[in-house]
C-alpha positions as a printed Julia matrix, in Angstrom:
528×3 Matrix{Float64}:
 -87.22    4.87  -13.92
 -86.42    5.25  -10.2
 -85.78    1.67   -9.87
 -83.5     1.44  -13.28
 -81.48    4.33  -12.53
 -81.2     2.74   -8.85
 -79.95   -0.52  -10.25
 -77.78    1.66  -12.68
 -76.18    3.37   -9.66
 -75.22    0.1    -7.88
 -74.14   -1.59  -10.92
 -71.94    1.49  -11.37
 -70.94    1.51   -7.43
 -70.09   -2.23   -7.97
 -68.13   -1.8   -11.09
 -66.28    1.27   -9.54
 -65.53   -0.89   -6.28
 -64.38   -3.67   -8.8
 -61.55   -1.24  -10.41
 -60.69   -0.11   -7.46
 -59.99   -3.22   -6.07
 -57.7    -3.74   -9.5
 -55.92   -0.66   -9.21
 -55.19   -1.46   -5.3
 -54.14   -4.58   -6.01
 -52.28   -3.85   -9.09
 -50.1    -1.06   -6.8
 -49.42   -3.43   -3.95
 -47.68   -6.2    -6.35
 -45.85   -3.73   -8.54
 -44.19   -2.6    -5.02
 -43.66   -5.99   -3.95
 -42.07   -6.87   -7.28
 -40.0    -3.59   -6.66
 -37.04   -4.15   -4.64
 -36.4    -2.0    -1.67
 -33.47    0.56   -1.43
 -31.49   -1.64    1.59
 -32.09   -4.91   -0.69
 -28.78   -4.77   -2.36
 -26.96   -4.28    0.85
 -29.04   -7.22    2.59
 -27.67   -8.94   -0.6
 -24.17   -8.02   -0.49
 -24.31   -8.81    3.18
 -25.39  -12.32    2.7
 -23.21  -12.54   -0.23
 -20.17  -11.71    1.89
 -20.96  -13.88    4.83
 -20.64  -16.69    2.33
 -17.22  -15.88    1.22
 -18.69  -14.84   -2.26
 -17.33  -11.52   -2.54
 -17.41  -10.49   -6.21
 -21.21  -11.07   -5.66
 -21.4    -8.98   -3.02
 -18.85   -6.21   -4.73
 -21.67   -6.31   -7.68
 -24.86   -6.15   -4.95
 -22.88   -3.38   -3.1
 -22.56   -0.98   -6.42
 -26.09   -1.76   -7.67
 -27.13   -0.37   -3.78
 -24.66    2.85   -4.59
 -26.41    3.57   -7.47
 -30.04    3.38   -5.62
 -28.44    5.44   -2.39
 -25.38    6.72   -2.94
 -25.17    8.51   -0.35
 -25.39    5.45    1.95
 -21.86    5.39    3.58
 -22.5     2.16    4.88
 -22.48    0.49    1.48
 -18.74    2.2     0.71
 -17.51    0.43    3.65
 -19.18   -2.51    2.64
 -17.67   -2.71   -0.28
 -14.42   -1.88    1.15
 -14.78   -4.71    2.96
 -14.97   -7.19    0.28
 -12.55   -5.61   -2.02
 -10.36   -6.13    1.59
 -11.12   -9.9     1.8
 -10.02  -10.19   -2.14
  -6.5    -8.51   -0.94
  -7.56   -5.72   -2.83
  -6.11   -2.79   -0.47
  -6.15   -0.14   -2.72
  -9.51   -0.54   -4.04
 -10.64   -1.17   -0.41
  -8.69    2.19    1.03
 -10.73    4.0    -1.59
 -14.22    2.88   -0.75
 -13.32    2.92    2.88
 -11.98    6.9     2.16
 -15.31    7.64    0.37
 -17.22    5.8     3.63
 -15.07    8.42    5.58
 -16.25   11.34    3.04
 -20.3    10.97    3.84
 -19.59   10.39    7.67
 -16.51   12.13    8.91
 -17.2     9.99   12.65
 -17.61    6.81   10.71
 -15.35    4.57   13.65
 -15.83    1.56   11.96
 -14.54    2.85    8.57
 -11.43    4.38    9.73
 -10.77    1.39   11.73
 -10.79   -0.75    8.42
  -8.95    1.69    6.48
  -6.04    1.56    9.03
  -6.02   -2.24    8.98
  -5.7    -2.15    4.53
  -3.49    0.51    4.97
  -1.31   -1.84    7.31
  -1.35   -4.85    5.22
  -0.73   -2.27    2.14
   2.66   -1.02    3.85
   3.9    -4.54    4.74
   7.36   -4.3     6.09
   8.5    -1.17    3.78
   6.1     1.35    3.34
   6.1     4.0     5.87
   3.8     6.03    4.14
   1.24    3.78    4.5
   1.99    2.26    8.27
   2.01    6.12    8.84
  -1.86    6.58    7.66
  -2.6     3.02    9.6
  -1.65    4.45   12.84
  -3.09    7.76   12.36
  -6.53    6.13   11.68
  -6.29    3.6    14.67
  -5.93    7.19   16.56
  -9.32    7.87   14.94
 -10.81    5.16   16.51
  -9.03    5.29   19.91
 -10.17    9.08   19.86
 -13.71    8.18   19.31
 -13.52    4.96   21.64
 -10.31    5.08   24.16
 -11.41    1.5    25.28
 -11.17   -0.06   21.67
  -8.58   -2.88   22.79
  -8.97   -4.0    18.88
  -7.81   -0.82   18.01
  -4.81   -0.45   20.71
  -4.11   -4.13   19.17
  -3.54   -2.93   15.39
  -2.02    0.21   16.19
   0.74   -2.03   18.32
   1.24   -4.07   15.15
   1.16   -0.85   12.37
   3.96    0.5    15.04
   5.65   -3.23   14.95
   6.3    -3.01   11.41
   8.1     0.4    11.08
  10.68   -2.17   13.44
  11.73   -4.18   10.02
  13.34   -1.02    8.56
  14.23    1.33   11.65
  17.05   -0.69   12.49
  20.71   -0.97   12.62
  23.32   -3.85   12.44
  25.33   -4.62   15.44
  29.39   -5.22   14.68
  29.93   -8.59   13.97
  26.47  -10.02   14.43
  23.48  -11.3    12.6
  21.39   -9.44   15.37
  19.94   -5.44   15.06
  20.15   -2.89   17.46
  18.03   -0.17   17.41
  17.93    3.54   15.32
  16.17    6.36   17.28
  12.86    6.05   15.41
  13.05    2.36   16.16
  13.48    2.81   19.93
  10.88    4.99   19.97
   7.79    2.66   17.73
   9.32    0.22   19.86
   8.17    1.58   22.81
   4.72    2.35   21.42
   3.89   -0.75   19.91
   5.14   -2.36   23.68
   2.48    0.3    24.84
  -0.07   -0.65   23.11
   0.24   -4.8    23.54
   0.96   -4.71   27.38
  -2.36   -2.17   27.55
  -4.44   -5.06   25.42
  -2.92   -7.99   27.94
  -3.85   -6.03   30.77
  -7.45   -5.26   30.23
  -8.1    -8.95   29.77
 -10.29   -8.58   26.1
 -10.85  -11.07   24.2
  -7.85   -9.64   21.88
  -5.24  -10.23   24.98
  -4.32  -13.25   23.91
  -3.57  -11.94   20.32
  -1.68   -9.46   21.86
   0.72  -11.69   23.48
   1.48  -12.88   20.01
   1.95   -9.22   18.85
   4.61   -9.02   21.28
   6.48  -12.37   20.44
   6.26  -10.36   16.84
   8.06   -7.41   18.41
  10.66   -8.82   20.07
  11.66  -10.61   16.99
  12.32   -7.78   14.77
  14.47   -6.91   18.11
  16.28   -9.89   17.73
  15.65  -10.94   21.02
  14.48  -14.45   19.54
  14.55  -16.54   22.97
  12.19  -13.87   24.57
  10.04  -13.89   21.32
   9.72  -17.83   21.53
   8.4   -17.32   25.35
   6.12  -14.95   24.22
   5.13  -17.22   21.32
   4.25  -20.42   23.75
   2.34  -18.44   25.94
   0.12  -16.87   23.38
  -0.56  -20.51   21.96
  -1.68  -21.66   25.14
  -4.83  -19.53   24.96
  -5.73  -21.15   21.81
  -9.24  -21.32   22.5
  -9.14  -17.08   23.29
  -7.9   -16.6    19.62
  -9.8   -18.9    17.77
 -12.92  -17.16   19.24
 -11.37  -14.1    17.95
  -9.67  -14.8    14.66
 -10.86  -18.44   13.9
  -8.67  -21.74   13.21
  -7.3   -19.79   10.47
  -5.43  -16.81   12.18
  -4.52  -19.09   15.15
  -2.78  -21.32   12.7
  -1.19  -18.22   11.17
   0.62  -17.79   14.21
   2.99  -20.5    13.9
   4.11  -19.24   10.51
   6.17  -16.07   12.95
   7.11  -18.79   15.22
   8.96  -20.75   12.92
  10.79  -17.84   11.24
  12.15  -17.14   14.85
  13.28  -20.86   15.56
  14.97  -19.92   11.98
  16.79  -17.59   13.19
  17.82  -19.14   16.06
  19.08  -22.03   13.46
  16.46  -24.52   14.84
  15.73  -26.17   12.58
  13.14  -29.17   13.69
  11.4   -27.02   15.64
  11.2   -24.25   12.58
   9.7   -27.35   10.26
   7.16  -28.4    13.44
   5.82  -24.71   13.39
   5.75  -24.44    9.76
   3.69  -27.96    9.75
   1.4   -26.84   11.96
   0.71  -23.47   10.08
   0.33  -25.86    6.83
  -1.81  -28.14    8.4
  -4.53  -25.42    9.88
  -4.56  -22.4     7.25
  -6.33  -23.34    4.36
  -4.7   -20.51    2.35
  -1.45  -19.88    3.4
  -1.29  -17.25    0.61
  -3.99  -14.95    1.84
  -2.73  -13.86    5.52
  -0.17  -11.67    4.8
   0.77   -8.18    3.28
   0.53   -7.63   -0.14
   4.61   -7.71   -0.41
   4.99  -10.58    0.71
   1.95  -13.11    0.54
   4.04  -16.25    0.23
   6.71  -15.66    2.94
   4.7   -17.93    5.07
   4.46  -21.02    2.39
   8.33  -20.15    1.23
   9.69  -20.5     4.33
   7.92  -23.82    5.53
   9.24  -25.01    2.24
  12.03  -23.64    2.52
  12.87  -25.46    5.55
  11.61  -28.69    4.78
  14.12  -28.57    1.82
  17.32  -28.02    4.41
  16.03  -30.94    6.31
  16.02  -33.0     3.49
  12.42  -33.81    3.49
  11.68  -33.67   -0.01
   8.1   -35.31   -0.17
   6.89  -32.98    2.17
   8.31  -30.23    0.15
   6.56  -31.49   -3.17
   3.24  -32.04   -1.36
   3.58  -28.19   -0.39
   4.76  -26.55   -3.75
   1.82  -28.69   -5.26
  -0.16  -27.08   -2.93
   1.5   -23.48   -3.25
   0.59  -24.01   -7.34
  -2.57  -24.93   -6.72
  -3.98  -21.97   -4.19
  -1.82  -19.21   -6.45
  -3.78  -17.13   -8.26
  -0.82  -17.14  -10.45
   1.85  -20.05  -10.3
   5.42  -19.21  -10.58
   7.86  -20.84  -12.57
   9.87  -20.94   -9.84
   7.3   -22.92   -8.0
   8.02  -25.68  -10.58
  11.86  -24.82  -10.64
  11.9   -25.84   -6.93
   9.68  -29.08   -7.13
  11.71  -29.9    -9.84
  14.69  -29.42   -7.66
  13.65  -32.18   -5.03
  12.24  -34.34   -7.81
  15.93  -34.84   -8.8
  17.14  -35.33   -5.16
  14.46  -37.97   -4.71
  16.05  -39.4    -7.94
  12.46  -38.91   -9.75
  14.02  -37.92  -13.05
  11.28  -38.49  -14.97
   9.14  -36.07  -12.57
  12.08  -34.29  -12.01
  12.21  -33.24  -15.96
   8.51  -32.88  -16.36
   8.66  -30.17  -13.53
  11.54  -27.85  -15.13
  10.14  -28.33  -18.53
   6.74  -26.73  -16.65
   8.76  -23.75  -15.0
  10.27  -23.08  -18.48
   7.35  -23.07  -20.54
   5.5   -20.38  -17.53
   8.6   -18.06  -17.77
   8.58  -18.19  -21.4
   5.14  -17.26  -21.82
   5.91  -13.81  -19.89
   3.27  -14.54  -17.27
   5.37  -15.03  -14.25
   8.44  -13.08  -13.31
  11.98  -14.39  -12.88
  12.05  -15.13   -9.23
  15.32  -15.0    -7.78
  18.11  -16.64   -6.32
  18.62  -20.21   -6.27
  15.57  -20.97   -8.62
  16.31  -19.09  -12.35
  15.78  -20.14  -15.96
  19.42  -20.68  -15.47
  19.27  -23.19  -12.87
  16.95  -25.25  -14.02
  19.26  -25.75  -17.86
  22.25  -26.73  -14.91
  19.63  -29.57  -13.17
  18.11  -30.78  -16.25
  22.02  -31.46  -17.25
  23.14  -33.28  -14.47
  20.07  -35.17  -14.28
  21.09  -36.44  -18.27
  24.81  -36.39  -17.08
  23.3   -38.92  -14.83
  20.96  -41.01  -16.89
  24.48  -41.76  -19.6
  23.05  -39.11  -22.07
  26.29  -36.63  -22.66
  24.66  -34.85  -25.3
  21.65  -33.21  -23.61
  23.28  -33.34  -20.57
  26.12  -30.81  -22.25
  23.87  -29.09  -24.31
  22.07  -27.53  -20.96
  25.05  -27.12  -19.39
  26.14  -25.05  -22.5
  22.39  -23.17  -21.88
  23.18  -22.43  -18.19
  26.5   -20.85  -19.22
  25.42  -18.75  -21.29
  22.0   -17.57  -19.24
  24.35  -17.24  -16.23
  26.28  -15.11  -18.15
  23.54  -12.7   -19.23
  23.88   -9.09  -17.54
  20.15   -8.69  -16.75
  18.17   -8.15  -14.11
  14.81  -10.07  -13.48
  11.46   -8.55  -15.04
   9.91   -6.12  -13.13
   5.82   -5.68  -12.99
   4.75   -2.48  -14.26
   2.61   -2.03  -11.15
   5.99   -2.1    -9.43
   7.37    0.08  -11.44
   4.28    2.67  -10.86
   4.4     2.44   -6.59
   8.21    3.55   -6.84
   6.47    7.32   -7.83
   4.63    7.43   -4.48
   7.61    6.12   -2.66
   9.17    8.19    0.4
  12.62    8.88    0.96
  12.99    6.7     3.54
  10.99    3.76    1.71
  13.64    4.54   -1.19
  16.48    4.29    1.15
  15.15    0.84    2.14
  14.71   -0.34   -1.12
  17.76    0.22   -2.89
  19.23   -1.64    0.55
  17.23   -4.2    -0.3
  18.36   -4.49   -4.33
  22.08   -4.37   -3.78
  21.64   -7.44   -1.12
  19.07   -9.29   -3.93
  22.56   -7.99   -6.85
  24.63   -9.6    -4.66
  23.04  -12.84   -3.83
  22.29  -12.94   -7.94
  26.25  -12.5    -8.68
  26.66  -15.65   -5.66
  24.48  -17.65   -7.22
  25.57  -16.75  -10.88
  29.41  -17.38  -10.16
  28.29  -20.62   -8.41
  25.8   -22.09  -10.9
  28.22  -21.3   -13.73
  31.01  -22.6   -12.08
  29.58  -25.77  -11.68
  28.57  -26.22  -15.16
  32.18  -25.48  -16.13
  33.2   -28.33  -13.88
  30.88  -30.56  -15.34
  31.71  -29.76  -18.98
  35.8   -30.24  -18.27
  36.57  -26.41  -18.41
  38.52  -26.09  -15.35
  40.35  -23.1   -15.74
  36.84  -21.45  -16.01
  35.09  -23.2   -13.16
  38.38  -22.06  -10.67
  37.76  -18.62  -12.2
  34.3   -18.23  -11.0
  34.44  -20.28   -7.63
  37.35  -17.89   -6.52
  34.98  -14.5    -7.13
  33.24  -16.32   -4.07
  35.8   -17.49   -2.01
  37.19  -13.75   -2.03
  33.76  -12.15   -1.22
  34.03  -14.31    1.94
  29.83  -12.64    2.23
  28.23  -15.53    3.56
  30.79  -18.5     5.38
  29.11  -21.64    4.07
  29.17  -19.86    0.43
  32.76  -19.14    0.48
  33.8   -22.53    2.2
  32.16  -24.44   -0.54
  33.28  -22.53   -3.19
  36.99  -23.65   -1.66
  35.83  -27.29   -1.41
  34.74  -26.67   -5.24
  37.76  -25.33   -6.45
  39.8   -28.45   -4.74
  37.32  -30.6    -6.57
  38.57  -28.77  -10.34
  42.31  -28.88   -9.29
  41.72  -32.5    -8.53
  40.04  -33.16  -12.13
  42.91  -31.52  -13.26
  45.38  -34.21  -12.19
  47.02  -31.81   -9.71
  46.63  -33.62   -6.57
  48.8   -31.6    -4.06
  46.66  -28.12   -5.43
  43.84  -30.63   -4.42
  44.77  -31.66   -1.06
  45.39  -27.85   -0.16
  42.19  -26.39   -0.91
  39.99  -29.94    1.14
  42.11  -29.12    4.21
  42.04  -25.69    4.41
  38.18  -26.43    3.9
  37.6   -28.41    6.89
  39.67  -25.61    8.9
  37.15  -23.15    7.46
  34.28  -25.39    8.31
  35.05  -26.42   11.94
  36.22  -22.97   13.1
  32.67  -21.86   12.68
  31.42  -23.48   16.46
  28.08  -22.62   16.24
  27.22  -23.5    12.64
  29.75  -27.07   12.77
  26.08  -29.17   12.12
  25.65  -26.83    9.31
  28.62  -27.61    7.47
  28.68  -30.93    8.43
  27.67  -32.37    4.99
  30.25  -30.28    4.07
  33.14  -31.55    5.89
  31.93  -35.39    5.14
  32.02  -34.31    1.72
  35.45  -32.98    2.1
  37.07  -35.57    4.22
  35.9   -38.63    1.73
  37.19  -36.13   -1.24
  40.49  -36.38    1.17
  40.54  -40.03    1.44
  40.49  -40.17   -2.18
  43.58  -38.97   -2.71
């Protein structure tokens, strides 16, 4: 008996150390098959770093729900929302971050920056929380040059609005509350440049910025060639990318100083090293960049290079406008492409008509493209079509209406300030006015090509007497000479072509400008 119930007790010892073994081993894979609290952020993280950031948005909420306390995770997320140009979504995680750790530095610090690109060149309100969370940071850490660096350009961009016009210039002189985030942002940049950071260099560059919205566009090209010097500095920083992005400010400024060729060289350069041109600027205004390097290319009568860029534009977008397709169209015709040229408008008419893109402005409406596609018929001998748009302009230019607005437009004016108001009813009556220009022009034009005369002299006069922009006015004279000569009345004629070369040479500093204008004139001249 002693030696059964012996053997019993170490069959039982064995069988217990077998189950135990089970269990044991049964615990330790069920918590290796269990993921870990931090997994989702380790996730999201790696997610992120790979530029995949609606994966990492989905890793980051599946952590919140596991910790959500963790205010790392809200900043996170704020992050990615950020790199999707999300800025409201991205001040709101950011502002929860803030919520769970009231000293978070690096949360306020990114809420400032969304908050800057959120306020663009008109929203005070928002510049106004950018700059007070930069102080955050600066408060916590008074030798964050990266902070000093974004609080110089949050202070930069109160400079678009704060800002007077000087008596018969183009340039701006200063309000009080200009002079004085003037100074500040001038602060902040010379204290970057002098510690030597790494964000010096960018700082430079913040400057040039500055002293553009001063008008002081010589100084801001200096500042400009000296900042692009240190390429190597930035790229470190801010990557190819945002060094390439500098050129995009640098060829506004040659804009305004009417320089033309060296505008289109920094506008190339910006094209050839951002891979997105759409996604470095503020949310009012992502394609400033990508219109204005097209823009230019168009004056200078580069056309392919134009096309190769809208093709682009249309094919980054997230949504293509029609008047992306308007414009291509536009140089399709000058290249003499018509059958391009006509494939283009017909795409730009079938996107506005299906309500997904706005009506988008001057020189590049529904309207204009109907006037195009009938001179481009006009052209190719067939009078009916070509009439039959014309007809279509007429009557689109002669609409009273003013271009779709989105309703998340419509919901922002709400939170607007007074002073944001101020700006952009400023703003409207200069976009009304360009709108009547280019209404009185377009429709005068197709009145001249259908053989109403009377009409066409009607309309071109409503711009000669506005006398709001020179080169608008002068041609509308040139145009109205072109009518009376249609007409038969030859002296009428001869009037209005001299009286617009006086026009057109008087202006000294703009005579290469209106140089087409004056050939045009003078052969119009010899005709007679």
């Amino acid at each position: 008996m002693g030696n059964r119930n012996g053997k019993t007790r170490n069959i039982i010892g064995i069988a217990l150390g077998i189950l135990i073994v089970l269990v044991v081993w049964s615990m330790a894979s069920a918590m290796s098959s269990r993921k870990k609290p931090d997994d989702n952020k380790h996730l999201g993280i790696a997610e992120y770093e790979k530029g995949n950031y609606q994966e990492a948005i989905e890793y980051y909420n599946k952590g919140i729900e596991v910790k959500p306390g963790d205010s790392c995770l809200y900043n996170n997320l704020g992050l990615a929302y950020y790199a999707l140009r999300k800025y409201d979504e991205a001040i709101s995680e950011y502002s929860k971050a803030i919520e769970l750790k009231p000293d978070f530095a690096d949360a306020y610090f990114n809420r400032g920056q969304a908050c800057w690109r959120k306020g663009g060149y008109n929203k005070t309100e928002f510049l106004d929380k950018a700059v007070s969370d930069f102080n955050k940071v600066i408060e916590s850490n008074p030798d964050d040059m990266e902070a000093y660096y974004n609080r110089g350009l949050a202070y930069s961009s109160y400079m678009h609005w704060h800002k007077k016009k000087i008596t018969n210039t183009k340039r701006s002189g200063f309000t009080p509350e200009a002079t004085q985030n003037f100074v500040k942002a001038l602060f902040d940049f010379q204290k970057v440049i002098d510690s030597d950071s790494p964000y010096s260099a960018l700082a430079i560059a913040g400057k040039a910025n500055l002293f553009y919205r001063h008008a002081n566009w010589e100084v801001a090209i200096m500042e400009y060639k000296k900042a692009i010097e240190r390429k190597d500095e930035i790229i470190k920083v801010v990557g190819k990318e945002g060094y390439g992005g500098m050129f995009a400010p640098m060829g506004r400024t040659y804009m305004a100083l009417k320089d033309m060729e060296n505008a289109y060289l920094s506008y190339k350069k910006f094209m050839d090293l951002v891979p997105n041109p759409l996604s470095i600027f503020h949310e009012e205004g992502p394609s400033f960049g990508m219109g204005y390097a097209v823009h230019v290319a168009q004056s200078l009568k580069k056309y392919e290079k134009a096309i190769k860029w809208y093709d682009r534009r249309i094919a980054i977008a997230e949504q293509p406008t029609s008047r992306d397709y308007f414009s291509k169209g536009f140089c399709y015709y000058k290249l003499k492409e018509f059958d391009k040229a006509i494939d283009s408008y017909n795409k730009g008419l079938d996107l506005y008509a299906s309500g997904k893109t706005p009506e988008q402005g001057y020189g590049a409406s529904e309207a204009d493209a109907r006037k195009y596609l009938g001179m481009i018929h006009k052209e190719r001998g067939d009078i009916e079509r070509a009439e039959r748009e014309f007809h279509n302009a007429i009557r689109l230019y002669s609409k009273k209406k003013e271009p779709r607005e989105r309703k998340k437009e419509v919901k922002e004016r709400k939170k607007e300030s007074k002073e944001d108001r101020k700006a952009r009813k400023e703003q409207e009556e200069m976009l009304r006015t360009m709108r009547a220009r280019a209404k009185y022009e377009g429709r005068g034009l197709c009145y001249l090509e259908i053989g109403e005369y009377d009409k066409a002299i009607s309309d071109f006069e409503k711009i000669r007497e506005s006398k709001r922009r020179p080169q608008n006015y002068i041609t509308a004279q040139k145009n109205i000479g072109v009518s009376y000569l249609k007409m038969g009345d030859k002296e009428k004629a001869k009037q209005y072509f001299e009286k617009t070369i006086e026009l057109a040479e008087g202006y000294e500093k703009k005579k290469d400008e209106y140089k087409e204008i004056i050939e045009e004139t003078e052969n119009l001249l010899n005709e007679i």
